[in-house]
MARBA-701847 format. One line per 2 residues: number of its first residue (from 1); their letters; for each residue x, y, z of C-alpha. Coordinates in nm, 4 decimals. Layout:
N
NUM = a = X:Y:Z  ...
***
This chain:
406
1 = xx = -1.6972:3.1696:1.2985  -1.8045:3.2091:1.6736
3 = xx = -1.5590:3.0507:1.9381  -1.5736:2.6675:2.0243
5 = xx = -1.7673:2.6694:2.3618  -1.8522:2.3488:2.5663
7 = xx = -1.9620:2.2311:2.9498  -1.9138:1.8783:3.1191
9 = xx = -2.1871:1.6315:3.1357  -2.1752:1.2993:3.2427
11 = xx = -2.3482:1.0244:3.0680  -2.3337:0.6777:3.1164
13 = xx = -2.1037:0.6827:3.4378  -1.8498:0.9047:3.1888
15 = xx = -1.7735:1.2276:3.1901  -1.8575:1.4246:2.8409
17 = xx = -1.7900:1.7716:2.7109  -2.1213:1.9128:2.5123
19 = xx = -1.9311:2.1003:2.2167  -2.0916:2.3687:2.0586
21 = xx = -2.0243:2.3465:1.7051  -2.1088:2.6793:1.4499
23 = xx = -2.1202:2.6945:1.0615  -2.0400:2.9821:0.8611
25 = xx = -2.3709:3.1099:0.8722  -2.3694:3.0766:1.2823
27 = xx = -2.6096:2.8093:1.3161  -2.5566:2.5250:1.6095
29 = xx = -2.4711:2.1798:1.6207  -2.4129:2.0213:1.9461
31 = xx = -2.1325:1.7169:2.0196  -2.0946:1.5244:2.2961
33 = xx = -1.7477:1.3935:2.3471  -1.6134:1.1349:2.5378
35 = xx = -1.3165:1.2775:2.7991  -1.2240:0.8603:2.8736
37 = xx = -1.2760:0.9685:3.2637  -1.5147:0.7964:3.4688
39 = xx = -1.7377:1.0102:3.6361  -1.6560:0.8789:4.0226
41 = xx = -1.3027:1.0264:3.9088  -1.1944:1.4043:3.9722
43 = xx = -1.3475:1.6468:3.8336  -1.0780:1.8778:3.8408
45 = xx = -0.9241:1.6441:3.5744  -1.2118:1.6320:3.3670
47 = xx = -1.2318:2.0254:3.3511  -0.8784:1.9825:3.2425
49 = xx = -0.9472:1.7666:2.9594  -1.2488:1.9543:2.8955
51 = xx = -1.0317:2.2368:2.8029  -0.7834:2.0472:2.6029
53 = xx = -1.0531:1.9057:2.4107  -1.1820:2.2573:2.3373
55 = xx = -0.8679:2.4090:2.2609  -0.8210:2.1480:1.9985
57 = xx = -1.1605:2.2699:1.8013  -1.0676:2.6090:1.8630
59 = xx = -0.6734:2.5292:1.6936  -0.8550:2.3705:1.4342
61 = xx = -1.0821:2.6256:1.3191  -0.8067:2.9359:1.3724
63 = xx = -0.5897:2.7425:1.1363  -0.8905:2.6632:0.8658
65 = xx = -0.9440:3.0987:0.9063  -0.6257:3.1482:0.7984
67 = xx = -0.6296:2.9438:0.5345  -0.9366:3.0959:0.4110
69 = xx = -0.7839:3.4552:0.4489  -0.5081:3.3327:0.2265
71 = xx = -0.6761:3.2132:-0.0076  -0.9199:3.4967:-0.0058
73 = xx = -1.2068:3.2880:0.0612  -1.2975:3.1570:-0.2776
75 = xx = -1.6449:3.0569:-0.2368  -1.4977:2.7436:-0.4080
77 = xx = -1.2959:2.6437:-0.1872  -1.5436:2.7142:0.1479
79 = xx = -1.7715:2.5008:-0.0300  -1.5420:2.2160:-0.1281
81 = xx = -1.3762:2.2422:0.2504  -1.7481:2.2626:0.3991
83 = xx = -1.8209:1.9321:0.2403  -1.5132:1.7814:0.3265
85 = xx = -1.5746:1.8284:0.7258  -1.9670:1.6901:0.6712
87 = xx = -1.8635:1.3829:0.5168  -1.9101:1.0479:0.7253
89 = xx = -1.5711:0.9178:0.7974  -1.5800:0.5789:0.6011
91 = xx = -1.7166:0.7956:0.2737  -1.3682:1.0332:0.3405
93 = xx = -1.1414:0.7319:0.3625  -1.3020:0.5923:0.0529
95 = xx = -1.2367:0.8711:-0.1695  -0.8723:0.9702:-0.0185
97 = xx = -0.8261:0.5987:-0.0867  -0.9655:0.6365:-0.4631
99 = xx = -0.7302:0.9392:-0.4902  -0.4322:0.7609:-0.3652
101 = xx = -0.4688:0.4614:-0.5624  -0.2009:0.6009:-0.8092
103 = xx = 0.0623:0.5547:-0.5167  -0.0278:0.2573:-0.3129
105 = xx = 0.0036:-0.1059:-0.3685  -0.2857:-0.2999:-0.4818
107 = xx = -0.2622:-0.5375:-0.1777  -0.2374:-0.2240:0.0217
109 = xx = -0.5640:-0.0913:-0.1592  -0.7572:-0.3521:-0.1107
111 = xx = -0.6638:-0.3894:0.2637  -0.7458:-0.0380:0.3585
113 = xx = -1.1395:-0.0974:0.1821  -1.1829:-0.3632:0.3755
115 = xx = -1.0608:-0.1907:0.6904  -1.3351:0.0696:0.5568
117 = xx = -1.6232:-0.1399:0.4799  -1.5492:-0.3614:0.7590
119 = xx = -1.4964:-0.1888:1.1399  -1.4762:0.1741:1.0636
121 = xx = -1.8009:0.1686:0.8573  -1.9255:-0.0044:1.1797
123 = xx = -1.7743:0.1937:1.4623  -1.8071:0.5716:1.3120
125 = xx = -2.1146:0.4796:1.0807  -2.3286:0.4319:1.4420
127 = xx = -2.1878:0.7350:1.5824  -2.2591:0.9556:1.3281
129 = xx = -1.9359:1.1326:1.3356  -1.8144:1.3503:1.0560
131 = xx = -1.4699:1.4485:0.9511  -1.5103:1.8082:1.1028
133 = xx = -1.6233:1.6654:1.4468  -1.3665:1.3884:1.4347
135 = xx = -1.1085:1.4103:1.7625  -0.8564:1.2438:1.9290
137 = xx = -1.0632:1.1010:2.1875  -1.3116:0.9612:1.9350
139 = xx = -1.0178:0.8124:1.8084  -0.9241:0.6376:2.1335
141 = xx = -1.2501:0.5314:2.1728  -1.1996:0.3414:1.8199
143 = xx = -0.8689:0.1659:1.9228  -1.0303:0.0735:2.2874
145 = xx = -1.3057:-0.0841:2.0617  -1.0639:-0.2799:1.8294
147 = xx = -0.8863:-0.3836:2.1382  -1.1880:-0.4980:2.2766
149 = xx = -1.2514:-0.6756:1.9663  -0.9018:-0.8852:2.0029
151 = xx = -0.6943:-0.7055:1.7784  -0.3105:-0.6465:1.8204
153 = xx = -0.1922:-0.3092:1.8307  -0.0281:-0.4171:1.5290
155 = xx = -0.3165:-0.4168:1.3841  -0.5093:-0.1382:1.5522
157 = xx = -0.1729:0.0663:1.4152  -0.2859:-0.0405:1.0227
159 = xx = -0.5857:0.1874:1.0933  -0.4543:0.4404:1.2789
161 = xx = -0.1868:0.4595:0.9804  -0.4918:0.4673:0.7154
163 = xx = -0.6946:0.7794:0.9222  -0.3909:0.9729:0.9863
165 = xx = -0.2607:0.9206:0.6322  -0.5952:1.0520:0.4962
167 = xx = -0.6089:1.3214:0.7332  -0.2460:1.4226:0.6825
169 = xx = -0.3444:1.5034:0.2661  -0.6944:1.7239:0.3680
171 = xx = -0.4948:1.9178:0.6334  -0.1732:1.9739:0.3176
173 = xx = -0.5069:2.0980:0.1216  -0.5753:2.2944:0.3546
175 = xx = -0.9079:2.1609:0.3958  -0.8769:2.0779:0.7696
177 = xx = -0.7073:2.2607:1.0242  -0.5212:2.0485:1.2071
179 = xx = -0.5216:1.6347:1.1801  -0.6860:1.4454:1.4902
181 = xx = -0.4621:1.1562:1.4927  -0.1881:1.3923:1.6384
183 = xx = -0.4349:1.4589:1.9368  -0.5109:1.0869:1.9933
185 = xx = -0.2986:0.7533:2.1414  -0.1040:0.6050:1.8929
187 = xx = -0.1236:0.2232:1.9322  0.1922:0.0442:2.0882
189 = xx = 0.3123:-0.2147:1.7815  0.4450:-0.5264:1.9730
191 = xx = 0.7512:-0.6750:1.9335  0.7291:-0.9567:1.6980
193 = xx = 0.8887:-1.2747:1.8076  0.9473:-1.4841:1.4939
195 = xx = 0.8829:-1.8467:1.4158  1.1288:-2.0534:1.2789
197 = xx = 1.2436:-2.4256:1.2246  1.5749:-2.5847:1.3430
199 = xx = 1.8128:-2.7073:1.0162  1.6650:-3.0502:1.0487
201 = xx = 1.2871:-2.9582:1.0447  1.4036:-2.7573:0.7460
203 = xx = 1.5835:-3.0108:0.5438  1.2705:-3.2297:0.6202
205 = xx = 1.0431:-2.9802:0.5114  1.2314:-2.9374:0.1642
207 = xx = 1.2965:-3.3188:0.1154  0.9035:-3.3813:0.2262
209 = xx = 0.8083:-3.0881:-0.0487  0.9753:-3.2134:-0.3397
211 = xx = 0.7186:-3.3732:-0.5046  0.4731:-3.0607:-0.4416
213 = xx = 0.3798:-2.7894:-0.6970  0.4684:-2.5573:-0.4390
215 = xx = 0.8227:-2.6603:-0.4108  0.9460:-2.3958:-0.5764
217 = xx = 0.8115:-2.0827:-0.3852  0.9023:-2.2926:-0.0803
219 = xx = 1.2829:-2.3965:-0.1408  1.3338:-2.0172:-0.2670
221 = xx = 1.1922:-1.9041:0.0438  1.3956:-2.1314:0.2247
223 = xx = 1.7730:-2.0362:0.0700  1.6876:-1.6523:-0.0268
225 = xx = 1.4367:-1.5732:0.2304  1.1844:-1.4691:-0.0135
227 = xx = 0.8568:-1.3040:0.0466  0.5686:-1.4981:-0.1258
229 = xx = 0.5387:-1.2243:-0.3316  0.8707:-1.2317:-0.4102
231 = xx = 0.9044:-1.5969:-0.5070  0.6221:-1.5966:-0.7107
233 = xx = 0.7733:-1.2830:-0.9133  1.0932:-1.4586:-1.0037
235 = xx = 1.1461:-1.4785:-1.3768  1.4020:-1.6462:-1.5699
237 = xx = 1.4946:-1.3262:-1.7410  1.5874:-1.2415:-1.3765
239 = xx = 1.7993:-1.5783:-1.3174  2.1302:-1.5107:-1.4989
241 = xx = 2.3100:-1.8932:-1.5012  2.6265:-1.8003:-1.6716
243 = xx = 2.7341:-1.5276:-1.4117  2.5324:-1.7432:-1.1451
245 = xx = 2.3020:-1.4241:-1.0021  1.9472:-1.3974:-0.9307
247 = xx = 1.7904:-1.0711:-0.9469  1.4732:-0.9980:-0.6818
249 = xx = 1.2910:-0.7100:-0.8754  0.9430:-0.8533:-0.9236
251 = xx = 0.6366:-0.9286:-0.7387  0.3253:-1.1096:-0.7854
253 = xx = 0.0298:-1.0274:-0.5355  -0.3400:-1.0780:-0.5395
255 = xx = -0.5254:-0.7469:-0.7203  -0.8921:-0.6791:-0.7434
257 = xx = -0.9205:-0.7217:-1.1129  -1.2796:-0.6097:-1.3012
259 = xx = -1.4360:-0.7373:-0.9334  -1.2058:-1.0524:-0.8616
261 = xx = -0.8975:-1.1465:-0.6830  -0.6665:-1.2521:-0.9574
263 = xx = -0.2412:-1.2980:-0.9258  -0.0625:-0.9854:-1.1128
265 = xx = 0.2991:-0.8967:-1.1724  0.4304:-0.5277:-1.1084
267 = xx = 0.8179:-0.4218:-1.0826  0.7212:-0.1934:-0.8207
269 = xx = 0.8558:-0.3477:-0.4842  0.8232:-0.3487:-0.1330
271 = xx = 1.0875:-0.0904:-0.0692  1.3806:0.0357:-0.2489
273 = xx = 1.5772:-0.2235:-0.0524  1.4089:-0.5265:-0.1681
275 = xx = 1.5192:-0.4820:-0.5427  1.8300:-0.6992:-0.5084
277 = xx = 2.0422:-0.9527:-0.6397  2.1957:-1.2521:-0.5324
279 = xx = 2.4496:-1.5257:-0.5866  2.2751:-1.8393:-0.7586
281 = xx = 2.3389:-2.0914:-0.4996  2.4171:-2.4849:-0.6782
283 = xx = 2.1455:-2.6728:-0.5123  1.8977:-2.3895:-0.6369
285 = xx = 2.0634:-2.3654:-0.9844  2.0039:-2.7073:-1.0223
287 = xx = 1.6200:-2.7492:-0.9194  1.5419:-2.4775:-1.1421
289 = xx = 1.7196:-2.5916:-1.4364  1.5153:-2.9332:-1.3601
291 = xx = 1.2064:-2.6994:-1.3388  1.2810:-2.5407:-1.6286
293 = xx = 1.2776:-2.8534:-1.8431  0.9425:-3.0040:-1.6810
295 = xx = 0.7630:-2.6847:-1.7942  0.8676:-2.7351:-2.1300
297 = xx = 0.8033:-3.0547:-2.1344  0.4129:-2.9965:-2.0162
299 = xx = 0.4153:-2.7371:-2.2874  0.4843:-3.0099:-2.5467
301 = xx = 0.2327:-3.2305:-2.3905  -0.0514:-3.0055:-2.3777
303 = xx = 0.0135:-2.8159:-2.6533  -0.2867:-2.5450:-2.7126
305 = xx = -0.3930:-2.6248:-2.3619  -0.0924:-2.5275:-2.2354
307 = xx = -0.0856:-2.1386:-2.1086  0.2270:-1.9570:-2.2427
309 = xx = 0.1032:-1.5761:-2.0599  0.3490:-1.6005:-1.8406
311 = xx = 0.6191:-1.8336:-1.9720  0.8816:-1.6294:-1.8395
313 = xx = 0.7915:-1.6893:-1.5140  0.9431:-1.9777:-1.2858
315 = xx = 0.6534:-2.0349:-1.0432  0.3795:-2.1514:-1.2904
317 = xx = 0.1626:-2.4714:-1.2231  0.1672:-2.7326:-1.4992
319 = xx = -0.0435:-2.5857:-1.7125  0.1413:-2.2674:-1.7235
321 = xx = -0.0740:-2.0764:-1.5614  0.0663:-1.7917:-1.2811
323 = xx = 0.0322:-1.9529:-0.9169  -0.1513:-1.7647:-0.6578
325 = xx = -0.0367:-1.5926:-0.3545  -0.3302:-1.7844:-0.1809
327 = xx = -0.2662:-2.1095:-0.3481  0.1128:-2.1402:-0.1422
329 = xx = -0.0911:-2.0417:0.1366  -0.3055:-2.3249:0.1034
331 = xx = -0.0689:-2.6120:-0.0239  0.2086:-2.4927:0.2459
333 = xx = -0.0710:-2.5695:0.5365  -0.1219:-2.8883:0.3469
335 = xx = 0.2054:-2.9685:0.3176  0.2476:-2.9135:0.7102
337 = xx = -0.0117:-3.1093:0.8650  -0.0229:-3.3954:0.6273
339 = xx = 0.3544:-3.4650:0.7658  0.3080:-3.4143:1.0855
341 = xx = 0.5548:-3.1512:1.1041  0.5410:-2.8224:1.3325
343 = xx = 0.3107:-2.5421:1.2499  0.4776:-2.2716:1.1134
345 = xx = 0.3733:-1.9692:0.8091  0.5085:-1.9991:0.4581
347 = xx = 0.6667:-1.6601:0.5661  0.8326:-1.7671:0.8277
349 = xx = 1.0552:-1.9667:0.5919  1.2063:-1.6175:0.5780
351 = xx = 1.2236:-1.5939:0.9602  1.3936:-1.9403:0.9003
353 = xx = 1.6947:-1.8078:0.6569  1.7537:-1.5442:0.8903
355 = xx = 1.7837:-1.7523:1.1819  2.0307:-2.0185:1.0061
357 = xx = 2.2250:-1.7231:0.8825  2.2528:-1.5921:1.2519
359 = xx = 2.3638:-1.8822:1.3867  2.6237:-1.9441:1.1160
361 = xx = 2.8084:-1.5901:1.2588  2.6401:-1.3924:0.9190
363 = xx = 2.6777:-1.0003:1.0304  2.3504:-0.8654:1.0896
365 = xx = 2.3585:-0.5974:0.8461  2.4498:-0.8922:0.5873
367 = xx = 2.1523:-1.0473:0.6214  1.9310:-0.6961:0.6315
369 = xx = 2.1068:-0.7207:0.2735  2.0195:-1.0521:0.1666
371 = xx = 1.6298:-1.0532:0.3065  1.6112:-0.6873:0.1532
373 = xx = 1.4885:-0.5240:0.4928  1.4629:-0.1081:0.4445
375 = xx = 1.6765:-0.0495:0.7538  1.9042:-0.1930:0.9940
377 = xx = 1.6368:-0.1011:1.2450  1.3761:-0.3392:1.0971
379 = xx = 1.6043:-0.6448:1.1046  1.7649:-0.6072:1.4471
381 = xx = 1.4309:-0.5451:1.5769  1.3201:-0.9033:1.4007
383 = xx = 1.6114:-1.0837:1.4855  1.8471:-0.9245:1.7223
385 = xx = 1.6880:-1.1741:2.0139  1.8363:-1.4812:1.8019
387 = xx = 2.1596:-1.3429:1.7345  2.3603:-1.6169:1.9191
389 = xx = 2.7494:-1.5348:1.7997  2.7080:-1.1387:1.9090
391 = xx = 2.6120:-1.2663:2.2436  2.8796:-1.5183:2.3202
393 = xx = 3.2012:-1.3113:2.1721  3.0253:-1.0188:2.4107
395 = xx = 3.0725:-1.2843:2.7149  3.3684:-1.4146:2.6323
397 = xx = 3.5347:-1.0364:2.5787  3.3831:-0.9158:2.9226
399 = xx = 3.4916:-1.2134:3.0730  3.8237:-1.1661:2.9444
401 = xx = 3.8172:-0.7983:3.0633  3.7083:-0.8771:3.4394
403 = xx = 3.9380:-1.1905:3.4452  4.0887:-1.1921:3.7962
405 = xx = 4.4462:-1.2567:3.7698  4.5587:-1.5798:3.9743
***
């Protein structure tokens, strides 16, 4: 293939490179891409990233030659990796999704096709960029356009995770040269600052929630720091009374089932991490022997209408049917305003645990144990702000240190 060539243009008050693009058979296809300068800018700089941006084609399509002279050019294989690079974008992510399927979560599944059908169908679909022409800078355009749009770099990061994922696998096939995403600005993640209620507004929460068919899902959350898919996976076969232990090790989340959104169990968990078990604290053991009894009892009173698919789990409503993630959701925000009490998330129940647990002198890397965080990282980064004792026995053992003797 003929050398990547280009010249600056400015469009629009910004300056462009005009890429010439070749196929195998040496035909031209012209690209103009953004350089994110403004034309009043220097032009020195804009030759600059002119030549970066070139460069980048050029590494590209030296590594795709070599991986063709390895594989001694099956005409296969040109094919297959000619079709990759003319795909639209959206169609790529769709079928590395597809392909992936196998190793992702469902929730994580169906987030990344909406993420597809929904802005990247929109931004890339008008542009009429392909896979091959894809850059980094078409990239930052994308992320200034979510930003625009109001989203976090939190969230701007989901995608950027999803594009360089998919990119990551053609490049291992060999089917791309080199992966964009490593050529564009990765989002900045903010630091999350938690939300969380005080003992009392959590005692009046619980006492307030009693009489709820979420009460469940919502005291677990509150004592083990459950995730809502956590609480809803809880079995009984996981709740071991005479050794007083409960086992996290199942999950219920919301899968696209035959076309709808339906609640379904798997064993596979967030992360290694969250498989864990715990001690059976009293006031829980209690409720959910009390629990245990009203769901027999509705069994007896409905009898055939009763559901008994998923009798071994705890979180069922009273017809024995599997709550849904959404459901909590719903009856949580209920639960909230109807009382008057402060806005919070059902997940930040979690936040909530944590926060008690910090106060009460709990190590930190005791409670990474007990909410079932991956890493130390990911919990100090959460919670190291609220971490109250640290903070004082560091004051009081400077202090000590710099005393000034009378």
């Amino acid at each position: 293939m003929k050398e990547v060539t280009g010249n600056l243009q400015v469009k629009n008050g910004k300056y462009y490179v005009l890429v010439n693009l070749y196929d195998r058979s040496g035909k031209r296809s012209i690209k103009w891409v953004s350089l994110g300068l403004d034309s009043n800018g220097s032009k020195k700089a804009a030759k600059a990233r002119m030549t970066e941006v070139l460069d980048e084609y050029n590494r590209s399509q030296r590594k795709l030659m070599r991986a063709v002279s390895k594989k001694k050019a099956p005409e296969q294989f040109i094919q297959r990796r000619e079709e990759i690079q003319s795909q639209p974008i959206a169609e790529f992510l769709t079928d590395w999704i597809d392909s992936a399927s196998n190793r992702l979560q469902p929730s994580t599944i169906d987030g990344y096709r909406k993420m597809v059908s929904g802005r990247i169908s929109e931004f890339f679909g008008k542009s009429g960029i392909t896979v091959g022409d894809l850059t980094g800078e078409d990239l930052n355009d994308f992320y200034a356009c979510l930003e625009e749009a109001g989203l976090s770099g939190t969230s701007a990061l989901r995608y950027h995770g999803l594009i360089h994922a998919a990119f990551r696998y053609a490049v291992k096939k060999e089917l791309l040269g080199d992966n964009p995403c490593d050529h564009a600005d990765r989002p900045k993640q903010e630091r999350y600052r938690a939300t969380f209620y005080s003992e009392v507004e959590l005692k009046d929460l619980l006492t307030a929630a009693r009489e709820t068919p979420v009460y469940i899902p919502i005291m677990l959350a509150a004592y083990y720091g459950l995730r809502r898919s956590e609480a809803l996976g809880v079995k009984w076969s996981n709740i071991d009374f005479q050794n007083k232990t409960i086992s996290i090790s199942h999950k219920v989340v919301e899968a696209n089932i035959c076309g709808k959104l339906q609640p379904k169990g798997f064993d596979r968990m967030k992360n290694q991490s969250s498989n864990r078990t715990l001690p059976l604290i009293k006031d829980v053991e209690d409720e959910l022997l009390y629990h245990r009894q009203q769901q027999k009892m509705n069994a007896s009173v409905l009898w055939g209408a009763y559901c008994h698919d998923y009798d071994d789990y705890v979180c069922t409503d009273a017809t024995g049917k599997l709550m849904r993630p959404n459901f909590i959701t719903v009856q949580f925000g209920k639960l909230i305003k109807e009382n008057g009490f402060r806005h919070i998330r059902y997940h930040d129940l979690r936040h909530t645990c944590a926060s008690l647990l910090l106060k009460s002198g709990v190590p930190m890397k005791a409670i990474q144990d007990w909410l079932g965080h991956s890493t130390f990282e990911v919990t100090a980064n959460i919670y190291a702000h609220l971490d109250y004792s640290s903070k004082e026995n560091s004051a009081a053992m400077i202090a000590r240190a710099l005393a000034v003797n009378e």
